[in-house]
C-alpha positions in Angstrom: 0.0 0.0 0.0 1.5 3.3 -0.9 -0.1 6.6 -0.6 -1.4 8.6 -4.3 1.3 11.4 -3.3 4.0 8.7 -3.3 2.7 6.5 -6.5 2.3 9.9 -8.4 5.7 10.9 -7.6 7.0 8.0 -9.4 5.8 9.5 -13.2 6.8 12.6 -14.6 4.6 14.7 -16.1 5.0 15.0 -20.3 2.7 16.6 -23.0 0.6 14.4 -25.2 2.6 12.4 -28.0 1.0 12.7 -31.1 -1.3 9.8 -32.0 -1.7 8.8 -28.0 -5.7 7.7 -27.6 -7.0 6.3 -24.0 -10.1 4.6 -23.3 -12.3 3.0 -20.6 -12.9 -0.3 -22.0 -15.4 -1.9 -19.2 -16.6 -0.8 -16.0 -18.2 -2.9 -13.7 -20.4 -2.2 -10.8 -21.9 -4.0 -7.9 -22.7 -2.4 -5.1 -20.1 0.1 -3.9 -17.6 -2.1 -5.5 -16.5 -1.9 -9.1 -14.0 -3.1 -11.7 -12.9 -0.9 -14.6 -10.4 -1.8 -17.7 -8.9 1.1 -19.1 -6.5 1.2 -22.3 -4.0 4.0 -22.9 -2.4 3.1 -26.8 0.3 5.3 -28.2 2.0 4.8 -31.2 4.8 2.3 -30.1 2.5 0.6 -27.5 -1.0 -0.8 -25.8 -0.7 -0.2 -21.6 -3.9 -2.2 -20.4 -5.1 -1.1 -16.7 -7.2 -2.9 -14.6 -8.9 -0.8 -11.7 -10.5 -2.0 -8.2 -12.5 0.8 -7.1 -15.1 1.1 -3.6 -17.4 4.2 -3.1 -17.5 5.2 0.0 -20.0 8.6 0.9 -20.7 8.9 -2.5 -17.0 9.3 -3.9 -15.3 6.7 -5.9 -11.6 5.4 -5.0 -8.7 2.9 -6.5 -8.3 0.3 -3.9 -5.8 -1.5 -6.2 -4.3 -1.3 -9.5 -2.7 -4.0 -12.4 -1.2 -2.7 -15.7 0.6 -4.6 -18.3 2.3 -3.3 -21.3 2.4 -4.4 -25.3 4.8 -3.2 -27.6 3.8 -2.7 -31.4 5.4 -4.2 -34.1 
């Protein structure tokens, strides 16, 4: 468990390459729990992120995150 000030520390902000399109692809809601699948592609790769969220006095927040990478060819 890390906090969001940590885990944002670790990425550096950078303007939008050209060509760069992201997406939600599913979202999936039970409850005040939910699963989402988002997909961020950019012209040399597909980053796939999978989201466990829980909504708690009506705001939503990441309990965990998985992300894989897939280069182009």
């Amino acid at each position: 468990e890390i906090s969001r000030t940590d885990y944002l520390s670790r990425f550096k902000p950078k303007a939008k390459e050209a060509g760069t399109e992201g997406r939600i692809k599913m979202i999936d809601i039970t409850g005040n729990i939910a699963s989402a699948k988002c997909e961020l592609e950019t012209p040399k790769s597909v980053f796939t992120d999978y989201f466990n969220l829980i909504k708690i006095n009506d705001f939503w927040f990441i309990v965990d995150k998985i992300s894989t990478r897939v280069d182009k060819k």
